[in-house]
Backbone bond lengths (Angstrom), bond angles and torsions (degrees), N, CA, C in turn:
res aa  C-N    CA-C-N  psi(-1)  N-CA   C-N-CA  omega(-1)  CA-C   N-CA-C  phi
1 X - - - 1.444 - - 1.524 109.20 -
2 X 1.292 124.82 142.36 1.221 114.19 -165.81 1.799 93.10 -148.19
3 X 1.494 99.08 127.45 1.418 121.86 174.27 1.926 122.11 -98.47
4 X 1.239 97.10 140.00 1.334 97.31 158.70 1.737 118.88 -178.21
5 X 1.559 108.57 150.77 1.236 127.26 -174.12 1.336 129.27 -163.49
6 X 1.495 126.78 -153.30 1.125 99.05 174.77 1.902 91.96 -162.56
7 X 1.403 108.37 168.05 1.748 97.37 161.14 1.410 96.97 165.16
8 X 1.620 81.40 166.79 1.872 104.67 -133.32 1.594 99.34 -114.42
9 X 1.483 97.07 132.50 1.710 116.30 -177.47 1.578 83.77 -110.88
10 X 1.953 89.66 143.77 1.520 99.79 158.34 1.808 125.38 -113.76
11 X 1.936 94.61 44.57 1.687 110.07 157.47 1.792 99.88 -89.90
12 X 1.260 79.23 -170.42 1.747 90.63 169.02 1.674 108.51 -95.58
13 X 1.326 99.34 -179.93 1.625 88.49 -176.44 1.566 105.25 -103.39
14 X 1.365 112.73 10.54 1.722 102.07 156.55 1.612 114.34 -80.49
15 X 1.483 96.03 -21.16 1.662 98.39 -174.88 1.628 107.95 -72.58
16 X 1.508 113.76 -35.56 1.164 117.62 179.33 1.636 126.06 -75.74
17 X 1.601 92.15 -24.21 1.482 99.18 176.22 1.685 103.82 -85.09
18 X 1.107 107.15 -31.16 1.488 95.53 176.84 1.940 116.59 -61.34
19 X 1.155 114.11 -28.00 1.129 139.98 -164.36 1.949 92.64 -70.03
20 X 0.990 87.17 -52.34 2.149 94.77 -157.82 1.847 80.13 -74.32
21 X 0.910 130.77 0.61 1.740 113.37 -174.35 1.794 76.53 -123.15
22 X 0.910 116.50 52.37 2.139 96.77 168.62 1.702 84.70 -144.23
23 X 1.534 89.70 111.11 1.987 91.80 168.16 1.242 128.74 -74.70
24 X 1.097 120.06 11.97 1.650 123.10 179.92 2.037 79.55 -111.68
25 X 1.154 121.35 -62.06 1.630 91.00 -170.56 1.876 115.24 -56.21
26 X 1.613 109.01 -25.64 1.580 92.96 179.81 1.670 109.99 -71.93
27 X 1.069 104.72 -20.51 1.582 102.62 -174.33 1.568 103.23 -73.22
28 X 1.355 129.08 -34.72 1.732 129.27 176.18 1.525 99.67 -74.95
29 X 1.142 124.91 -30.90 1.687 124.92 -153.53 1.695 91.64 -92.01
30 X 1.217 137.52 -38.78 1.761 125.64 -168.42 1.462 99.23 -91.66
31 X 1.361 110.17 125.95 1.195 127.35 -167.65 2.336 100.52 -67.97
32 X 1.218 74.99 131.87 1.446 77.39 166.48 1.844 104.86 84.27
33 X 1.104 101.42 8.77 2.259 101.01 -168.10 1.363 91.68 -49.29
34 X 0.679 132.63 177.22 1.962 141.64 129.11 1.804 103.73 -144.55
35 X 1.164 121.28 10.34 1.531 121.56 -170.04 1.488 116.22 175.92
36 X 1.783 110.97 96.96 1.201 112.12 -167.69 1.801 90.39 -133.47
37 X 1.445 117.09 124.75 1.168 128.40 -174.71 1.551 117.61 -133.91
38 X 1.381 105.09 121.12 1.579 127.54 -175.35 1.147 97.22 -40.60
39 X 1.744 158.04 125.25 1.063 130.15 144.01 1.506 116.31 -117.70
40 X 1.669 115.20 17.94 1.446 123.28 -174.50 1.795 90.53 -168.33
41 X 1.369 124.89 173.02 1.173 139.13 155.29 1.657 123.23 -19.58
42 X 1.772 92.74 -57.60 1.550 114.18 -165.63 1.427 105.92 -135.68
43 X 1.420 123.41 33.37 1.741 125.48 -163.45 1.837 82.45 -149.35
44 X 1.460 85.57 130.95 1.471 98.51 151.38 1.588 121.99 -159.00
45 X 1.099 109.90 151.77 1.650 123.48 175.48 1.991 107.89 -73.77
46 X 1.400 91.23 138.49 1.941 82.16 172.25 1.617 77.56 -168.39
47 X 1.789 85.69 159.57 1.317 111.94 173.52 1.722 107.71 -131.50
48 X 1.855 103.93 113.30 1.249 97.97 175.44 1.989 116.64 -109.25
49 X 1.594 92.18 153.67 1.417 90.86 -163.35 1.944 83.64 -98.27
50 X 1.264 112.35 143.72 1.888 108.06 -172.95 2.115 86.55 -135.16
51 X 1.206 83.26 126.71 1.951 86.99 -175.36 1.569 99.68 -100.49
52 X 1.158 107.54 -30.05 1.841 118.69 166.62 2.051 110.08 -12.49
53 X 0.742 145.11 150.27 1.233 152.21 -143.62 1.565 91.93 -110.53
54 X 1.904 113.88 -59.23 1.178 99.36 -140.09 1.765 101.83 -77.62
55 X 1.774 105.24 -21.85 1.295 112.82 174.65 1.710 122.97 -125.89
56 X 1.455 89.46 43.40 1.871 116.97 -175.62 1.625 88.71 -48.62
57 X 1.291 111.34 138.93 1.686 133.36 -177.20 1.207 140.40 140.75
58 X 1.656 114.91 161.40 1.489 101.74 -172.66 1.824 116.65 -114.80
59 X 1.397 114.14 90.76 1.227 125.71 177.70 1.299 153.14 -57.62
60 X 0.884 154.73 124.43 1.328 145.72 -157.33 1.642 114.63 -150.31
61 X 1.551 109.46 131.97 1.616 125.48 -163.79 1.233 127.75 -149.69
62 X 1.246 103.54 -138.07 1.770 115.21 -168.44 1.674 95.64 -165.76
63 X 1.248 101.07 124.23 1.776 107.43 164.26 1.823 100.44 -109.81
64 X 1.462 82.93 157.46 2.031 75.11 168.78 1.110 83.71 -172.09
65 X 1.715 104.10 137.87 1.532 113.40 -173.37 1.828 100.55 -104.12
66 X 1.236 136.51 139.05 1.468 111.60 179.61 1.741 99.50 -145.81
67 X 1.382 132.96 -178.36 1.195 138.33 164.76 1.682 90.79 62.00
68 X 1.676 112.60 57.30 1.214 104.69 -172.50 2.013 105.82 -92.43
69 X 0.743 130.35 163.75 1.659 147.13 -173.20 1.117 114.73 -135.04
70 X 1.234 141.27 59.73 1.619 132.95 -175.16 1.609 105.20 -77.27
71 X 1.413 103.24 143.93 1.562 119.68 -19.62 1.559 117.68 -90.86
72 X 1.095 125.70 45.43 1.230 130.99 -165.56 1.535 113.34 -97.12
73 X 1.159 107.72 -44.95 2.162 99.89 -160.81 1.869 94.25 -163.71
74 X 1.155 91.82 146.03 1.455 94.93 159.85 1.458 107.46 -174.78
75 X 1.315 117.31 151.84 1.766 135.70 -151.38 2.041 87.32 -89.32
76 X 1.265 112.65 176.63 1.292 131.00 166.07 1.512 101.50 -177.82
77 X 1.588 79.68 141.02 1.733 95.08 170.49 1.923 96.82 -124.69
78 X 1.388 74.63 174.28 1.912 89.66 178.96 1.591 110.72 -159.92
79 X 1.543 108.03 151.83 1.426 109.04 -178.72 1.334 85.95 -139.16
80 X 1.814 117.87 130.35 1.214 124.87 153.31 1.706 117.63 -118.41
81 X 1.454 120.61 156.14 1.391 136.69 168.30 1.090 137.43 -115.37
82 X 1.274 147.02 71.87 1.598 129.80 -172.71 1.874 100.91 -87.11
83 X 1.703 88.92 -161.45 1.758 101.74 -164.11 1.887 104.20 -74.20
84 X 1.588 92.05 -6.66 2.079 75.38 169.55 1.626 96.84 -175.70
85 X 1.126 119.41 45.44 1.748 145.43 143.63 1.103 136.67 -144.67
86 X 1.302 130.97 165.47 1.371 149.19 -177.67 1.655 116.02 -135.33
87 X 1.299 100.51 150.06 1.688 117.53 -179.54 0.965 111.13 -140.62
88 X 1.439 108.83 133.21 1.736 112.69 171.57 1.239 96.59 -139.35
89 X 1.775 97.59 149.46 1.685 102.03 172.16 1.379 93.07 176.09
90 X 1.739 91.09 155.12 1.282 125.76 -169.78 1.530 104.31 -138.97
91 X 1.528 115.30 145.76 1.409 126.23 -177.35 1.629 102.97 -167.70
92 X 1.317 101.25 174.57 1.604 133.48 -172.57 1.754 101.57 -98.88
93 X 1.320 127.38 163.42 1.128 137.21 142.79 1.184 120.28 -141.55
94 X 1.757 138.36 108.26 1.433 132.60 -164.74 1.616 103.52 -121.20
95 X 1.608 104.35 126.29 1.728 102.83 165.55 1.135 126.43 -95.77
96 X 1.080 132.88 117.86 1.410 129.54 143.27 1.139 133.43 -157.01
97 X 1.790 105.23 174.32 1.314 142.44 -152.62 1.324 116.45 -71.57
98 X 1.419 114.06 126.84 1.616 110.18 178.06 1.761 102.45 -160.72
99 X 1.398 90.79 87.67 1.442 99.52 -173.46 1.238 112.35 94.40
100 X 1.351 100.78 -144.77 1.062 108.64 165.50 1.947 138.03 -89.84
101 X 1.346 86.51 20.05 1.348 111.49 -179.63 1.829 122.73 -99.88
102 X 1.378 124.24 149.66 1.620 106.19 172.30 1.644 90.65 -119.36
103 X 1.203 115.59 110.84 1.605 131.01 -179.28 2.051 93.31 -85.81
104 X 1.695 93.75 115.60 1.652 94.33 170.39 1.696 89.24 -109.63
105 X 1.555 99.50 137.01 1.593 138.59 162.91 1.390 112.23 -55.19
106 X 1.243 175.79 158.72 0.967 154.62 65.07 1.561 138.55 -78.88
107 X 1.220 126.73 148.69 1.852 129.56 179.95 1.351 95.21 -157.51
108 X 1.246 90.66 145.04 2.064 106.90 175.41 1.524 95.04 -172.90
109 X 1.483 84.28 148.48 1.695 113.53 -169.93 1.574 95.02 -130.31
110 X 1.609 93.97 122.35 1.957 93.29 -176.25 1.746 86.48 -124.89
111 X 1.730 99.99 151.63 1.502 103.84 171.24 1.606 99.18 -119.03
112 X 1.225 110.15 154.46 1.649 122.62 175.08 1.451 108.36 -95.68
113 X 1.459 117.94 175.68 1.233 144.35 175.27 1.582 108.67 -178.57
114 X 1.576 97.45 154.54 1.460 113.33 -170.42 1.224 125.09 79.04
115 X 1.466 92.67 -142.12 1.800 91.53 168.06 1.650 121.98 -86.41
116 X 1.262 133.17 4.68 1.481 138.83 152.87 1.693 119.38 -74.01
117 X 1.184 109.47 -10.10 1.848 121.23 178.00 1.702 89.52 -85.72
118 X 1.330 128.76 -7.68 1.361 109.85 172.72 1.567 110.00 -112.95
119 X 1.196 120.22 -16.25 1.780 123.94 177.17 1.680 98.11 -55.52
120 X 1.216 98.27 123.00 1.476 100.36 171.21 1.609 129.57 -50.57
121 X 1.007 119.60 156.88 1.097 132.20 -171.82 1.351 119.63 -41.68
122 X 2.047 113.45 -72.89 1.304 116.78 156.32 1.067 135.19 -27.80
123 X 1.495 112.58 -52.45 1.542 124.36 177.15 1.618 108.12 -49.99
124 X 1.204 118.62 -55.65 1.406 110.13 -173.86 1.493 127.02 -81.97
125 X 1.574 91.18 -3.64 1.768 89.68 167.51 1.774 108.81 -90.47
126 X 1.527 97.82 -9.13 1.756 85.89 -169.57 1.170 109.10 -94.66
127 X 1.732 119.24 -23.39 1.536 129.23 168.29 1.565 98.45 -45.07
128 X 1.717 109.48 -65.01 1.802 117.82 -151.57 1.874 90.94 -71.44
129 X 0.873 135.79 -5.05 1.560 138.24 -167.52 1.652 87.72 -98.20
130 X 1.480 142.22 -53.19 0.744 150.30 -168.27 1.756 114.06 -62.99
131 X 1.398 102.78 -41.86 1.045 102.41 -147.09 1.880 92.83 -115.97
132 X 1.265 128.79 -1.16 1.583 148.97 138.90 1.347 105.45 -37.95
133 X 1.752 114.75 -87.41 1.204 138.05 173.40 1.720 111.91 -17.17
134 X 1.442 97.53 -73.21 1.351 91.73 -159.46 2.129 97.50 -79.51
135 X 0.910 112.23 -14.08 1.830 98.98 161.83 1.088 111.16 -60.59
136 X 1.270 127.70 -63.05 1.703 125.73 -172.24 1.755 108.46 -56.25
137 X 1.304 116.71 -20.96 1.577 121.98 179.19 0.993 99.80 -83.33
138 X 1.272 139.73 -31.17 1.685 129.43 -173.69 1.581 97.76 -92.55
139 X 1.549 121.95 -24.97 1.515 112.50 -174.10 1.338 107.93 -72.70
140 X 1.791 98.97 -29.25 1.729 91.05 -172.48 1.546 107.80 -83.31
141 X 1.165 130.35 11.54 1.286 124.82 -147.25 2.503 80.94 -120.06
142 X 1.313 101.42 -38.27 0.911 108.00 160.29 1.904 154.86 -60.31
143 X 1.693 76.40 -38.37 1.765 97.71 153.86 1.397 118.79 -67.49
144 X 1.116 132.11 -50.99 1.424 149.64 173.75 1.470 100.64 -47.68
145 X 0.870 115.64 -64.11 2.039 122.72 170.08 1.439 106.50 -51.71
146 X 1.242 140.03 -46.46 1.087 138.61 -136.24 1.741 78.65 -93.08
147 X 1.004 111.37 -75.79 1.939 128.17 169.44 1.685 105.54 -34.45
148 X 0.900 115.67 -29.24 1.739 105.51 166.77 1.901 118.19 -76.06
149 X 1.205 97.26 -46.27 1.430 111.50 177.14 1.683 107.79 -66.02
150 X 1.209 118.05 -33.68 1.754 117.77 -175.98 1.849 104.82 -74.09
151 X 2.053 97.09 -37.53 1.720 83.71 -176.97 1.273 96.90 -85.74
152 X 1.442 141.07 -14.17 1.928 129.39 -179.97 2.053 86.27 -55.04
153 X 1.358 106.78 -45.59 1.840 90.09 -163.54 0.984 97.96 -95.15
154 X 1.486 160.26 21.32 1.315 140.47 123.68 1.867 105.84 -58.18
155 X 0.851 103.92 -40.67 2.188 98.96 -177.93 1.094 95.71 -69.61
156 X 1.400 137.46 -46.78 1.571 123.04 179.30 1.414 118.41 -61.60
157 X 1.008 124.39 -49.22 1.768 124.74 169.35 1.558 105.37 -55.63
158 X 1.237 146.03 -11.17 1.206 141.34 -171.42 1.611 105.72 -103.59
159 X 1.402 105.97 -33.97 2.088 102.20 -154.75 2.193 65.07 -125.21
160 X 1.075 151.99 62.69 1.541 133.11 128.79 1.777 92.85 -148.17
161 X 1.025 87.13 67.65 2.230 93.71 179.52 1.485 106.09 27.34
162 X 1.227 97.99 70.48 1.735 83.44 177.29 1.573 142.40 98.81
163 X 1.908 91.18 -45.49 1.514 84.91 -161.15 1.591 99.68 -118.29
164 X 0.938 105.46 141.01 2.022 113.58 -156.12 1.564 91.77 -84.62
165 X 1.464 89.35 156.49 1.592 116.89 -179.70 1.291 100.45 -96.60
166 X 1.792 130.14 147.83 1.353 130.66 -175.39 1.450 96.50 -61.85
167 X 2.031 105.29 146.72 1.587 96.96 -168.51 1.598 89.53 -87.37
168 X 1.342 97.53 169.07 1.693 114.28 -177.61 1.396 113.16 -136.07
169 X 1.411 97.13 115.02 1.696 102.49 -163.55 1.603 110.10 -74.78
170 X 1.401 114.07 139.13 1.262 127.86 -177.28 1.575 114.17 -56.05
171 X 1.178 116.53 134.27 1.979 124.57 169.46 2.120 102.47 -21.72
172 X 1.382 115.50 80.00 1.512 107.50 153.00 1.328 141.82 -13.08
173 X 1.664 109.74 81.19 1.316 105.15 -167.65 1.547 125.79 -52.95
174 X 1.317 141.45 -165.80 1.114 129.90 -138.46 1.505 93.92 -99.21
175 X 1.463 144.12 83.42 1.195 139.42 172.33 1.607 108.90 -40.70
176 X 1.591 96.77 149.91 1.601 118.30 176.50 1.317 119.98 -58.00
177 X 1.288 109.54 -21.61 1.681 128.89 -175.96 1.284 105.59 -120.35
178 X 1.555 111.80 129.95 1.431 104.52 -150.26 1.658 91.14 -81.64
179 X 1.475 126.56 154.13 1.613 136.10 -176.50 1.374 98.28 -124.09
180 X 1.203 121.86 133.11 1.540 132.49 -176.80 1.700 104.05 -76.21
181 X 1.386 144.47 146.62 1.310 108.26 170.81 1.175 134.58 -100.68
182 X 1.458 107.11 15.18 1.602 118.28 166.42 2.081 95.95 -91.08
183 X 1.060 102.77 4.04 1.488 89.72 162.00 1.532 141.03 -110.91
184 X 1.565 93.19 18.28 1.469 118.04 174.53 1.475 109.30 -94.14
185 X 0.963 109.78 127.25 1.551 111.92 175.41 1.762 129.12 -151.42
186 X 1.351 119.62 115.79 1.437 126.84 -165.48 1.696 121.75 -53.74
187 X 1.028 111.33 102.09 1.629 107.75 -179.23 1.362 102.10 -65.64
188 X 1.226 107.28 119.66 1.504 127.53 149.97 1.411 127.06 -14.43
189 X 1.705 98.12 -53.60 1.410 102.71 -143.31 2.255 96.97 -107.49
190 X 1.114 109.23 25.78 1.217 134.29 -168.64 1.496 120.06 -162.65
191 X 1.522 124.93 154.97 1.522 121.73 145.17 1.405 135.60 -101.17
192 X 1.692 97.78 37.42 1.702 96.56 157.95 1.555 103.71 -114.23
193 X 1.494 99.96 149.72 1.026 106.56 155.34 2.009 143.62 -50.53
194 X 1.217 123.17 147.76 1.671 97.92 -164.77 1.504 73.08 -121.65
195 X 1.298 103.43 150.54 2.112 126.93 -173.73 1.494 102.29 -122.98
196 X 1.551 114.74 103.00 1.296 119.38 169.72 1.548 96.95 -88.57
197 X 1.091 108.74 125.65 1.532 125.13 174.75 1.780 98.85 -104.33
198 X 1.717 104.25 121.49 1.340 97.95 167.06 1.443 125.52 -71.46
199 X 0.770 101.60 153.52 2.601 118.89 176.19 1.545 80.20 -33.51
200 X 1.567 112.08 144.10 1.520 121.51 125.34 1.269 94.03 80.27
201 X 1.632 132.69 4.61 2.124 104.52 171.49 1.090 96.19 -87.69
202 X 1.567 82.60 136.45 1.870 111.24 159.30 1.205 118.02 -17.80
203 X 1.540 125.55 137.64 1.771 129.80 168.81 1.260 90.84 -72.16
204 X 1.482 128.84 171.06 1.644 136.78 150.31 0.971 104.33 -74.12
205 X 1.511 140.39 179.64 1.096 143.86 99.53 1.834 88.71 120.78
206 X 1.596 101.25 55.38 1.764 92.94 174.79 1.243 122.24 -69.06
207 X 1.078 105.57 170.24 1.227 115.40 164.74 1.013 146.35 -86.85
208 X 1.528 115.64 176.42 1.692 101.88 -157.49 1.410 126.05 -64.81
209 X 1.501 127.65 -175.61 1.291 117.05 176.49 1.150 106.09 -94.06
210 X 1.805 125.11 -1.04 1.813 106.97 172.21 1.583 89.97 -82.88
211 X 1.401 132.96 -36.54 1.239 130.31 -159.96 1.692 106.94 -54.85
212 X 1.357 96.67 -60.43 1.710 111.45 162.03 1.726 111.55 -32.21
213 X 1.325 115.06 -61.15 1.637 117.89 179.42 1.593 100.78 -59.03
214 X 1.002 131.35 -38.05 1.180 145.01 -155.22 1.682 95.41 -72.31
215 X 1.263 103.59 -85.49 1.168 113.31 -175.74 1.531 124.66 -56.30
216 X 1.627 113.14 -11.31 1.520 111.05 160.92 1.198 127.28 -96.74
217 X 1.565 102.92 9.76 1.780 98.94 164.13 1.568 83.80 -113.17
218 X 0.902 135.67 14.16 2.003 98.54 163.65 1.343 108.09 -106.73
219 X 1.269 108.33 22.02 1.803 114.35 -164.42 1.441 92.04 -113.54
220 X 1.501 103.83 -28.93 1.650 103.45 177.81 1.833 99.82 -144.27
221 X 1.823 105.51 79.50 1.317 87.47 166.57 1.634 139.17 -100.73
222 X 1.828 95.74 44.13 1.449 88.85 175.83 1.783 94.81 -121.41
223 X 1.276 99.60 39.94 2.082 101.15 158.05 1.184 101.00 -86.48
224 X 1.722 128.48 -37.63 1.192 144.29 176.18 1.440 112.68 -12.16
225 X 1.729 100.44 -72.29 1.695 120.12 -178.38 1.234 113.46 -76.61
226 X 1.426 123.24 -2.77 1.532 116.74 163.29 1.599 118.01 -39.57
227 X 1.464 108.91 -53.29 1.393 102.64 -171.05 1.397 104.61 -77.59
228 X 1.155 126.43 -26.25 1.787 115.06 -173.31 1.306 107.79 -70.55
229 X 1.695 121.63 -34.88 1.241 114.55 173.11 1.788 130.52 -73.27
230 X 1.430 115.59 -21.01 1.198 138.67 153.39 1.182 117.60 -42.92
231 X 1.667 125.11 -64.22 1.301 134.26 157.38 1.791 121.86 -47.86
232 X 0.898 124.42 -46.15 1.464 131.06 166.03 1.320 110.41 -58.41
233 X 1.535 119.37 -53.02 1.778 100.98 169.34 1.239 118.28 -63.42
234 X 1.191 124.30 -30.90 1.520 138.12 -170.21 1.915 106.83 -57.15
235 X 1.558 89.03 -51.50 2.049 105.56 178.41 1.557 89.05 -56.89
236 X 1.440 122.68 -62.24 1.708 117.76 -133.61 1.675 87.87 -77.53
237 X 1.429 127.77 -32.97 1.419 128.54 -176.42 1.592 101.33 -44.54
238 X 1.423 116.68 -69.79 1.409 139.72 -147.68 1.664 103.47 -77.98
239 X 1.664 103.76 -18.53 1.617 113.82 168.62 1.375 121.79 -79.55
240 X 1.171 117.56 -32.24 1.380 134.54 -176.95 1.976 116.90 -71.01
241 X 1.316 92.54 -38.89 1.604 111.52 -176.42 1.440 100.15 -83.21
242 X 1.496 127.99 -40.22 1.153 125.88 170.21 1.623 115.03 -49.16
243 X 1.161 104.76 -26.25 1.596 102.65 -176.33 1.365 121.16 -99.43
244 X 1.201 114.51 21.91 1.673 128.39 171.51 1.795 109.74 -135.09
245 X 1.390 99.69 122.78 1.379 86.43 -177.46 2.181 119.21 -75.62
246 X 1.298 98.40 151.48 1.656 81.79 -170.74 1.311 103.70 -77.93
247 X 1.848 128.95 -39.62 1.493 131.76 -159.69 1.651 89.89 -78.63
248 X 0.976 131.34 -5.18 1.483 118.37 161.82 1.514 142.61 -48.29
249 X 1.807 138.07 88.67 1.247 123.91 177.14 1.208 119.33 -86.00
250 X 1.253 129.38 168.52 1.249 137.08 176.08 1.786 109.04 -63.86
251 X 1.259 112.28 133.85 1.966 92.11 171.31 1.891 83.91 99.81
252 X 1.113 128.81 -31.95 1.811 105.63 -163.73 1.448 99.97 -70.90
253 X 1.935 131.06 -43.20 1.183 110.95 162.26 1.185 147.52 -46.69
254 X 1.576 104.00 -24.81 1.069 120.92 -175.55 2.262 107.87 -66.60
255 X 1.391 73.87 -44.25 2.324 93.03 -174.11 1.335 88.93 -52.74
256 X 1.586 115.10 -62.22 1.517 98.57 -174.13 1.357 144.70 -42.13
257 X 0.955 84.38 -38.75 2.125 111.14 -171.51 1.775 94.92 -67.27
């Protein structure tokens, strides 16, 4: 299956490229994270929980960003696993400038296995369409934060002689994935915030109600033949009675004869 699109932040694209290399924003920005771990420069381990229907599950992988260009482009691959599928995929990410805009590029080609090599086609472009969308809405919603907090500590180095006050991240706008708020909590050992997302909340942005019809007959497609088999008793009923007359008594062959 192979994706592509594109969409437009109004930071610059150092702000944005700085953004896609900050692991506390990829861990808020991929829908569904609950576990994203540094294990190289540009490689990390995460486990995402996806409640989505057509690819409902709890996953676990490897991202790795490589053939990077700052701030221009850089490649990523990914390997995911749940309890009876697989995902693979590889794509592009390109920034640029047009105006006053930073236009990001995107294309990715994912392959299935298991039981997702049989989810139809549509279904999995409208899940990964779904679930694209609202990452890049929380990333852009994240750049913008990230760029507020850098100019609060440029004004502090200017009006305290110089020497900056710890920055203090602005009230977390309303993430795509709902966050409990006793489940926000300040790492110590940094100034980003870390986002425990509980198991299992709802994505936003469901889907439609044919998708809904859709997806509850392939979950059960032998309601399908309900009606054909309904109709077939219905014929053989109305065939059977045809072959006995009703004004018929017992004894009238007999009167005749």
């Amino acid at each position: 299956m192979r994706i592509a699109g594109n969409y437009n932040f109004t930071n610059t694209r150092e702000e944005v490229w700085a953004a896609l290399n900050d692991r506390d924003i990829l861990f808020h920005t991929i829908p569904g994270c609950q576990r994203l771990e540094r294990i190289s420069e540009h490689a990390f381990d995460y486990t995402l929980v996806i409640p989505l229907m057509a690819v409902r599950g709890t996953y676990t992988g490897q991202l790795r960003f490589v053939d990077m260009s700052a701030p221009q482009q850089c490649r990523f691959m990914l390997e995911s696993t749940s309890s009876d599928s697989s995902v693979q995929g590889e794509g592009m990410i390109v920034l640029r400038e047009e105006g006053d805009l930073t236009i990001m590029d995107y294309g990715c080609e994912f392959r299935f296995g298991g039981t997702m090599a049989d989810v139809g086609r549509e279904l999995l472009d409208d899940a990964a369409k779904v679930l694209i969308n609202q990452g890049l809405r929380t990333l852009a919603q994240d750049v913008e934060m990230r760029a507020v907090v850098q100019a609060s500590d440029d004004i502090s180095v200017h009006t305290n002689g110089g020497i900056p006050e710890p920055a203090r991240m602005p009230p977390p706008s309303s993430p795509t994935i709902p966050v409990h708020p006793d489940a926000i909590t300040p790492d110590t050992r940094s100034r980003h915030y870390r986002f425990i997302v509980p198991k299992y909340d709802r994505l936003t942005e469901p889907l439609g109600h044919w998708e809904r019809v859709r997806q509850f007959f392939q979950d059960k497609p032998w309601l399908l033949w309900l009606p054909a088999v309904f109709l077939a008793g219905y014929r053989l009923g109305r065939n059977k009675r045809g072959r006995v007359n009703p004004d018929s008594r017992p004894g009238d062959h007999a009167a005749e004869r």
